[in-house]
C-alpha positions in Angstrom: 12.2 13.5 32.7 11.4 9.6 32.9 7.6 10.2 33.4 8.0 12.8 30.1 9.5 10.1 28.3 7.3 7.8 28.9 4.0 9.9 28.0 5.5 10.7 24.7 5.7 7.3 24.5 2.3 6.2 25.2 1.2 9.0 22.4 3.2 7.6 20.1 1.7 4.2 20.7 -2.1 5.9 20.8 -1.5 7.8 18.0 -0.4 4.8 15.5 -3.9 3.9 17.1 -5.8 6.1 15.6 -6.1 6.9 13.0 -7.8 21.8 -22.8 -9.5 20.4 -24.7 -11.8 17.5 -25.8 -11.6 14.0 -25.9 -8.2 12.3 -25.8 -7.0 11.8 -29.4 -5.9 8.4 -29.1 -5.5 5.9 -32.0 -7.4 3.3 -31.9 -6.6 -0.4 -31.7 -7.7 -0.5 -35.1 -5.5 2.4 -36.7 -2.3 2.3 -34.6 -0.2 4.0 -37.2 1.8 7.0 -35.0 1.2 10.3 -36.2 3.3 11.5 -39.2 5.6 13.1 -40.5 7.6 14.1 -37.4 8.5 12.2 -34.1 8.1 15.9 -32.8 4.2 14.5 -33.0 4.7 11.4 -30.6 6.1 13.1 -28.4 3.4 15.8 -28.1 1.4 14.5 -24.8 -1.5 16.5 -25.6 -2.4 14.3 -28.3 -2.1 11.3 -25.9 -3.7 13.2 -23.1 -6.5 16.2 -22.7 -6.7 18.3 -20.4 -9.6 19.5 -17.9 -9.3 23.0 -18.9 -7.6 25.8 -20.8 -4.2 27.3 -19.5 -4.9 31.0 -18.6 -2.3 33.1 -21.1 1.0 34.8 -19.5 0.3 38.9 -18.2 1.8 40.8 -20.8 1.7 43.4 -18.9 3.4 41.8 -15.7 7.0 43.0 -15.4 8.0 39.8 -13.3 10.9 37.7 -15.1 9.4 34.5 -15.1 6.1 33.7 -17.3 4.5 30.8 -19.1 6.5 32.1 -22.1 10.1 32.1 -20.4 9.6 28.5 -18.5 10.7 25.5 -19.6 7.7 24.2 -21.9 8.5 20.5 -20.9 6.9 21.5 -17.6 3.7 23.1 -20.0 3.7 19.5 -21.2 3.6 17.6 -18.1 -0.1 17.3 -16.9 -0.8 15.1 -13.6 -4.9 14.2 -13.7 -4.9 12.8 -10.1 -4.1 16.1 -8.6 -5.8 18.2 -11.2 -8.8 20.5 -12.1 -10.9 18.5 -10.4 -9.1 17.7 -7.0 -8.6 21.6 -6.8 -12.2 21.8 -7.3 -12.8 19.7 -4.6 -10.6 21.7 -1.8 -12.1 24.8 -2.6 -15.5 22.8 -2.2 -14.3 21.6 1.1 -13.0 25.2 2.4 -16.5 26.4 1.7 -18.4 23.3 3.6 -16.3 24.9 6.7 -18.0 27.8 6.3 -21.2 27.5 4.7 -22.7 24.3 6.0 -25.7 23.2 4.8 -25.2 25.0 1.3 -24.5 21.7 -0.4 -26.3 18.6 -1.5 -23.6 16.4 0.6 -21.5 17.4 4.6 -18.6 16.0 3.3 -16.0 16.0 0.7 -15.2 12.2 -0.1 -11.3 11.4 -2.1 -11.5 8.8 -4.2 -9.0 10.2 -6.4 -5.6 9.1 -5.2 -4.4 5.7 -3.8 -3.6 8.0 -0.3 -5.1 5.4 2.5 -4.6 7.0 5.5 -6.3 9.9 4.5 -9.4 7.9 4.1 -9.2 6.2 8.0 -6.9 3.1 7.5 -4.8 2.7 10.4 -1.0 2.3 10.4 0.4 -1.0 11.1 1.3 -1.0 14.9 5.0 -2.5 14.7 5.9 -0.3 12.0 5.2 2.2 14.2 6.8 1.2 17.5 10.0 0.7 15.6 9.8 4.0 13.6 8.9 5.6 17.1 11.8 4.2 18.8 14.4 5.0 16.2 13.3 8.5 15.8 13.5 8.5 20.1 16.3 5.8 20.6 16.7 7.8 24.5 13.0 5.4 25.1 15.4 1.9 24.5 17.0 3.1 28.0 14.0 3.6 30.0 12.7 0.3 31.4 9.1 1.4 31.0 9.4 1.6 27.6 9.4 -2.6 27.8 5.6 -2.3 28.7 4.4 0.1 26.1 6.2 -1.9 23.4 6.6 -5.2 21.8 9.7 -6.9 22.2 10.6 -7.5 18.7 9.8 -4.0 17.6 12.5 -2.7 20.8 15.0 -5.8 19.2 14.5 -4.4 15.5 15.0 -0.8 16.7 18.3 -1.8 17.6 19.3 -3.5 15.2 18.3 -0.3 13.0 20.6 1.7 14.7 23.3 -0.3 15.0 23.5 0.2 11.5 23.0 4.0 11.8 26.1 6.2 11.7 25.8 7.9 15.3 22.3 6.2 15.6 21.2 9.7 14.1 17.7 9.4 11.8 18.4 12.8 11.0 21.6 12.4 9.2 22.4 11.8 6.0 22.6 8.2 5.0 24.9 6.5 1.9 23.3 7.9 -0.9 22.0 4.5 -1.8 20.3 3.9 1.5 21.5 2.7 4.5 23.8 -0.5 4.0 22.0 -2.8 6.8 18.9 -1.5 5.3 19.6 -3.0 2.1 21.0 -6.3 3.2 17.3 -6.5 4.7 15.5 -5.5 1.8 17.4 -8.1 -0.3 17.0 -10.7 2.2 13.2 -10.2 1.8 13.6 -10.3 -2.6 15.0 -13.1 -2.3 12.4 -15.0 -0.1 9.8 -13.8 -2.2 11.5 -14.8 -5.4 13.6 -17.8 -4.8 16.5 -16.1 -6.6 19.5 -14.2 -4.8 19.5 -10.6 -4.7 22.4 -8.2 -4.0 21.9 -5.7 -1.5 24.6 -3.0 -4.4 21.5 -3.2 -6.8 18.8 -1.4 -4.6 18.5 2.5 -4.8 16.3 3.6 -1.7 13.8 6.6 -2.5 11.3 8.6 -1.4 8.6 6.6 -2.6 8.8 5.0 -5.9 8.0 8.0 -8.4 11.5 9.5 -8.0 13.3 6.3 -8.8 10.9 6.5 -12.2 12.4 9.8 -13.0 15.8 8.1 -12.2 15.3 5.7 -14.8 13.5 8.9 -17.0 16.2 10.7 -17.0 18.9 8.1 -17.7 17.2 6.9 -20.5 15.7 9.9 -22.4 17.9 12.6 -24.0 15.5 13.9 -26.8 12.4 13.1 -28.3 14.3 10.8 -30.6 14.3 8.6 -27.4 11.1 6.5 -26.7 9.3 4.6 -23.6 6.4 2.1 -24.9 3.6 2.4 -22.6 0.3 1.1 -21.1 -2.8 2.8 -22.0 -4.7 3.5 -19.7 -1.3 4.2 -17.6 -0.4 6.1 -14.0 0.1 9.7 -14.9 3.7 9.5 -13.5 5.1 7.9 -16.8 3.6 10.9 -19.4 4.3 13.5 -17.0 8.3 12.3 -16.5 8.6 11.5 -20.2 7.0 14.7 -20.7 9.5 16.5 -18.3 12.6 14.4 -19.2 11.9 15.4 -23.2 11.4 11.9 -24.3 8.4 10.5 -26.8 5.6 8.5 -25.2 4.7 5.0 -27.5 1.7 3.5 -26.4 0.1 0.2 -26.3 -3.3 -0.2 -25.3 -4.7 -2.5 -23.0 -7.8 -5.0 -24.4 -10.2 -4.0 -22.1 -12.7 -6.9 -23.8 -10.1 -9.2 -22.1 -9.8 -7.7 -18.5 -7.4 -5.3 -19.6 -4.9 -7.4 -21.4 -1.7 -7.4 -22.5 -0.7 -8.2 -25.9 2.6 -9.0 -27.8 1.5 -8.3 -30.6 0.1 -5.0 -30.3 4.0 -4.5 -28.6 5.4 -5.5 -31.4 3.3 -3.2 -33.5 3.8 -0.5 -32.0 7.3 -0.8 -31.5 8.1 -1.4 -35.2 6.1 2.1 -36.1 7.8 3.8 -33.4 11.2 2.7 -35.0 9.7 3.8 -38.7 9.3 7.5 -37.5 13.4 7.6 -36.2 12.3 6.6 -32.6 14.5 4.4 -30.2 12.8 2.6 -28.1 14.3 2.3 -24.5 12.2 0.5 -22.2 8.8 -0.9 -21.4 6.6 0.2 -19.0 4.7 -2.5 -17.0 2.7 -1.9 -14.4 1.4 -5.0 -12.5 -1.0 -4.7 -10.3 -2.6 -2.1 -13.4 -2.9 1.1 -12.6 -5.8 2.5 -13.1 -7.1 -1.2 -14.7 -6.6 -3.3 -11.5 -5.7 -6.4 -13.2 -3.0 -8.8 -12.7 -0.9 -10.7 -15.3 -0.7 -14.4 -15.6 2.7 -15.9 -15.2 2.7 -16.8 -18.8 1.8 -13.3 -20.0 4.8 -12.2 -17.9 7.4 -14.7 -19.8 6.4 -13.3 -23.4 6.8 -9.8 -22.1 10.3 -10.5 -20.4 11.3 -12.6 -24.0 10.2 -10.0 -25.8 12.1 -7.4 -24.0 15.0 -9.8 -24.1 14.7 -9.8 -28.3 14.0 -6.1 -28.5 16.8 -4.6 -26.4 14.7 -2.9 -23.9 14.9 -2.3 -20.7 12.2 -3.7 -18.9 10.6 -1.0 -16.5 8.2 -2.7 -13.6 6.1 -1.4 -11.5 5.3 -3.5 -8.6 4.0 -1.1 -5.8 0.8 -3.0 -5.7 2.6 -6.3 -5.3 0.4 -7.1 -1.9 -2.7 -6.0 -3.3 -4.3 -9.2 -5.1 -8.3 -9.8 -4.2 -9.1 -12.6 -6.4 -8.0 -16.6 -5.5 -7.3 -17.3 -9.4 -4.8 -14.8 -9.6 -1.5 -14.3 -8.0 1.7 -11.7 -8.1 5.0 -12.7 -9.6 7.9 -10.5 -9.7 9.3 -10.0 -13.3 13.0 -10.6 -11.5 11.6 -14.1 -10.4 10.1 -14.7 -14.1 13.1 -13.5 -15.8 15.3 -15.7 -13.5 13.2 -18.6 -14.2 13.5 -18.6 -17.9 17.2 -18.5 -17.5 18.0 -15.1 -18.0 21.0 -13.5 -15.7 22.5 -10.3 -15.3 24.2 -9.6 -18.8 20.7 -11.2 -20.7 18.5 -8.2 -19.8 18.1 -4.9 -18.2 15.5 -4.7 -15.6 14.6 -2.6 -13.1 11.6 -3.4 -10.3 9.8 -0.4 -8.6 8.5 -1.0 -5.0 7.3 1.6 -2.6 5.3 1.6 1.2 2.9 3.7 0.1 0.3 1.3 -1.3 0.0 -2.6 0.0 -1.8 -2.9 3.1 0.4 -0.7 4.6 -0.3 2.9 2.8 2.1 4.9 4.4 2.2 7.5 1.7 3.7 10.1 3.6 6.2 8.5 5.0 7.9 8.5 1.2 9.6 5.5 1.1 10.6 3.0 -1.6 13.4 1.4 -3.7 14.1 0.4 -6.3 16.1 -2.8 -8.1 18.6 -2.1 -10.7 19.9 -5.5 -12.6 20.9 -5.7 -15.7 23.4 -3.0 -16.2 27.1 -2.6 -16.8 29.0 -1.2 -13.7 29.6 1.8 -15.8 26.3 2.9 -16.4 25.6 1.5 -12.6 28.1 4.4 -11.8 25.7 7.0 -13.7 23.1 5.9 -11.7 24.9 5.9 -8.6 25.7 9.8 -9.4 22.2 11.0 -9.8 21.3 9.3 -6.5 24.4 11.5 -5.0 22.5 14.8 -6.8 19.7 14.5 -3.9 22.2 13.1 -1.6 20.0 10.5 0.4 16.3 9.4 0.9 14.4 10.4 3.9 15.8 7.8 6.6 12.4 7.1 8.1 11.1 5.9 4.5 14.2 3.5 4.2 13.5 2.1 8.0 9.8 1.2 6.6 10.8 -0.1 3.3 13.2 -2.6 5.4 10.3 -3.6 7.0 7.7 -4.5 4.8 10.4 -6.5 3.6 10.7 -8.0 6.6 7.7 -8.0 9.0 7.1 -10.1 11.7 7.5 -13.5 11.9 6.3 -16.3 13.5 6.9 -16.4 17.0 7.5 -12.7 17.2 6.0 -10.7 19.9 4.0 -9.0 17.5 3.3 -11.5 14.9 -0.3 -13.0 15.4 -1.5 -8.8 15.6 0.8 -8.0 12.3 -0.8 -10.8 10.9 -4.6 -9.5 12.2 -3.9 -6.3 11.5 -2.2 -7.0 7.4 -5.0 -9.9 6.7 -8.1 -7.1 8.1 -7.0 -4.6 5.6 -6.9 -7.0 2.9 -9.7 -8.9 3.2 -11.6 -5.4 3.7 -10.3 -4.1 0.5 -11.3 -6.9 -0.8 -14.9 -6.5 0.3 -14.8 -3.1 -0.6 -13.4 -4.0 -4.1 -16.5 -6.3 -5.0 -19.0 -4.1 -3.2 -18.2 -0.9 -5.4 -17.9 -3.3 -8.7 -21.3 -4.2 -8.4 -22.5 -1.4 -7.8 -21.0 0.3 -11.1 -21.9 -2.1 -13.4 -25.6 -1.9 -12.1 -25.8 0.8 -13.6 -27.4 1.9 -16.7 -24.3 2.3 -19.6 -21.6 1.5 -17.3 -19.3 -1.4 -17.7 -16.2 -2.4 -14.8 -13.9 -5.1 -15.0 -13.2 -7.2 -12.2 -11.4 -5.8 -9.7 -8.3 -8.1 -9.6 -5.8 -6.0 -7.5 -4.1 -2.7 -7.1 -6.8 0.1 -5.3 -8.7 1.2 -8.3 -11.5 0.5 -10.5 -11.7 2.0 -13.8 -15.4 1.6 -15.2 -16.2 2.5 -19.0 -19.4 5.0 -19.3 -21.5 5.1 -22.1 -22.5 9.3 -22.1 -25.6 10.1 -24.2 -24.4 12.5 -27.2 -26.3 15.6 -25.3 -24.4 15.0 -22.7 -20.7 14.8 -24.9 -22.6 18.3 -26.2 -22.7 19.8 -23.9 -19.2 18.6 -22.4 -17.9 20.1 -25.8 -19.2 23.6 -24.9 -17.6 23.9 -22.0 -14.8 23.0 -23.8 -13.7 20.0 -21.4 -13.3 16.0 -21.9 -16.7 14.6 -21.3 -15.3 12.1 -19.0 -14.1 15.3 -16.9 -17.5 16.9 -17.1 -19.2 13.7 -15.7 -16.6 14.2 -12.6 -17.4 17.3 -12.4 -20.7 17.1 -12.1 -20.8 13.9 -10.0 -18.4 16.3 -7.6 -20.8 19.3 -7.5 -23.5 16.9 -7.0 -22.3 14.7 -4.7 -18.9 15.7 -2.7 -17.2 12.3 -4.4 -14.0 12.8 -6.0 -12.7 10.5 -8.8 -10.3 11.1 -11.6 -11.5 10.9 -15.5 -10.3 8.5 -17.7 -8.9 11.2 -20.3 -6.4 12.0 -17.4 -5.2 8.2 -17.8 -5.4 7.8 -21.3 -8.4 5.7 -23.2 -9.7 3.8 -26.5 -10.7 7.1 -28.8 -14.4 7.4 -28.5 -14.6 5.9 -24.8 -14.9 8.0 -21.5 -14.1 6.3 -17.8 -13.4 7.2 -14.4 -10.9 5.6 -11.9 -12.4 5.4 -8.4 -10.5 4.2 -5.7 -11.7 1.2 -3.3 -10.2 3.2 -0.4 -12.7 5.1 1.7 -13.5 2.7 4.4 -16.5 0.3 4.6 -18.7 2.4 6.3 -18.3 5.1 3.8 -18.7 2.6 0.7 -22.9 2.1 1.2 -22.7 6.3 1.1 -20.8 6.6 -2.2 -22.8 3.7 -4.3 -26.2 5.4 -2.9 -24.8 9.0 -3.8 -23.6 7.7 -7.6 -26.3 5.8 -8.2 -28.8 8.5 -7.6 -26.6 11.1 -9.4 -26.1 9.0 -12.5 -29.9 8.2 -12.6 -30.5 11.6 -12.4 -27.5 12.9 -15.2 -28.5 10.1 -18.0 -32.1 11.2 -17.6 -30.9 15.2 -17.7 -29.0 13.9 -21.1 -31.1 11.2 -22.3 -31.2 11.4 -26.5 
């Protein structure tokens, strides 16, 4: 039984080893006004969003209850471009490379779609794993081999995990907050990153971040009379749960000229013609490290957007997943907690709410679904709503709330495992990094491309400049031309990325998000592959 033990130990160990319509009908910076006479408009994603292709209509003659006509229609509404036409595409490509190789142009199907990094060949980090390993198999804390196979501050952290486990047991149900301890943790680490105290009551655990958004969704919408103001280009989470949650989308678009800026006074535009169409606005979506833009905000852009929250009334909705993921030396992150805190403002001067998952950072553990997030601001009767949706799903996975405790609190300095934490975190950041730079160059080498630098986050998002044959011929397929670039580029080439009418754009512009993901022996292949095909597709189109 012992020597068992211990070889499911050691594989443990190895294996943490190892590894329809056209263009988006956007306004344009220019003519913002929101579309009139009805809110019923705003709230109409399709304007905000097109789609890849055209919805097949319901079987008439099908006698089965449930058809596109009898669903709900906010589900018709919802669209979700990283896992789309294209990535579907792309899986039936890949079943068929298993069968017929040598068929296609490329031996591989490569994902660029999707901020997934495992998938792609990055390795977990090791002490995340020992202690996940151990709390799922607390009987190897008892065997005294298990003292050579793993660190000693991943065995001393597994305990203290599940001390704090009713019966030890990550298969039971936890609080439906998260686990207490875990939270103490978790707050311990906010408030050495922000300077400011944090209280452990204020953090919802989840599996990941997106189902704390439609949390917040859902709390906050009740019709389309209910807006969110939103980044454009934006993560398709936010249209597709105010789509589903039957609230309007109000948009604000990002300066691209200026690296994807933010600006107050676009906010405040569009706010006060949201309000002239009968709309209350809610909250403000801010996602920092951008998704798909990669940029990060200056400290100073972060105070007017938490004063301006603070004088509108809205709750202040941040997305912080990428929080570890900053390339560039003149930039760093700063929690909108810590910036609010710092001008002043406390718990009854405004309502905000801080996303975090340990799916992106240098961590990626996307399967594992883990997250939280940080409710302040609220009174303790709406904090008791809240507190009763979480109840609805009962609990979070336990093994996601273990790793969001610990990317809140890694190693430390003289910790076993410290200096190869510290290799291990510092290798996949500086690679990203590397990989960041190496891919932005490469896009804006070529001919009617443009890419901002890539600041943070996993993503670039470069603008393309298609010949009018080429939007022609988009148009007769009756798809986004951005989408029949992708397409194209995916037939051509096995790389997936995501078009920008799947993200939302500037009326009149067509990009692509590509993440920086695949690993650096795979980057040389993908900028030789799209630099050939796009050669070869703006001399097929050339006017």
């Amino acid at each position: 039984m012992r020597r068992f033990l211990i070889n499911q130990a050691k594989g443990l160990v190895d294996h943490s080893r190892r590894q329809h319509h056209k263009s988006s009908s956007f306004l344009s910076p220019q003519s913002r006004p929101l579309a009139s006479p009805a809110p019923a408009s705003l709230v109409s994603l399709s304007r905000f969003f097109s789609s890849t292709s055209e919805m097949s209509a319901s079987d008439s003659t099908s006698s089965l209850p449930v058809t596109l006509d009898s669903i709900n229609p906010k589900v018709l509404k919802c669209e979700y471009a990283v896992r789309g036409e294209i990535v579907n595409i792309a899986q039936k490509l890949q079943e068929d490379l298993k069968a017929n190789k040598g068929a296609y142009p490329f031996d591989e199907i490569i994902y660029c779609n999707i901020g997934n990094p495992q998938s792609l060949g990055q390795l977990p980090i090791r002490f995340f794993r020992e202690v996940l390993s151990l709390c799922d198999h607390p009987s190897l804390l008892d065997e005294s081999e298990t003292h050579g196979l793993f660190s000693t501050d991943s065995i001393d952290r597994a305990w203290k995990i599940l001390d704090q486990i009713p019966g030890r047991a990550t298969g039971a149900y936890s609080h439906s907050q998260g686990i207490k301890g875990l939270r103490d943790v978790i707050a311990a680490g906010i408030e050495a990153r922000d300077g400011f105290p944090a209280d452990p009551n204020d953090i919802f655990l989840t599996d990941g971040a997106s189902p704390a958004v439609h949390m917040m969704m859902q709390l906050l919408l009740s019709s389309e009379k209910d807006g969110i103001l939103c980044p454009i280009p934006q993560y398709p989470l936010y249209s597709a749960s105010i789509a589903l949650h039957g609230g309007s989308l109000v948009p604000y678009y990002l300066d691209e000229a200026t690296g994807w800026g933010l600006e107050i006074s676009d906010l405040k535009k569009q706010l006060e013609e949201a309000r002239s169409k009968g709309i209350a606005v809610r909250a403000l979506v801010v996602i920092n490290p951008g998704n798909p833009t990669g940029q990060v905000l200056a400290e100073e852009n972060q105070r007017d957007i938490v004063n301006f929250c603070k004088q509108e009334g809205l709750v202040l909705l941040a997305d912080e997943v990428y929080q570890e993921n900053v390339y560039v030396p003149d930039k760093k992150f700063h929690s909108f907690k810590k910036v609010a805190r710092s001008l002043g403002y406390g718990e009854k001067d405004i309502s905000l709410v801080s996303f975090q998952s340990v799916s992106k950072g240098y961590y990626g553990e996307c399967g594992k679904r883990g997250g939280y997030m940080e409710v302040t601001g609220f009174t303790s009767d709406v904090r008791e709503q809240i507190y009763k949706m979480a109840s609805v799903n009962l609990c979070s996975n336990i093994s996601g709330q273990i790793l969001a405790s610990l990317v809140m609190s890694p190693p430390k300095p003289g910790d076993d495992s410290y200096d190869s934490y510290m290799a291990e975190r510092d290798g996949i950041l500086s690679s990203m990094a590397k990989r960041a730079k190496t891919l932005e160059d490469a896009l804006n080498s070529l001919e009617g491309v443009t890419c901002n630098r890539a600041e943070g986050a996993m993503y670039l998002f470069p603008r393309i400049s298609l010949p009018q044959k080429a939007i022609e011929a988009a148009e007769a397929e009756k798809t986004a031309p951005d989408a029949f670039y992708c397409k194209r580029l995916l037939n051509a080439t096995g790389v997936v990325v995501v078009p920008g009418s799947g993200f939302g754009q500037v009326p009149g512009t067509w990009h692509f998000r590509c993440t920086i993901l695949p690993q650096e022996d795979k980057i040389p292949a993908i900028v030789n592959r799209l630099t050939e095909f796009h050669k070869s597709f703006m001399d097929e189109f050339r006017d």
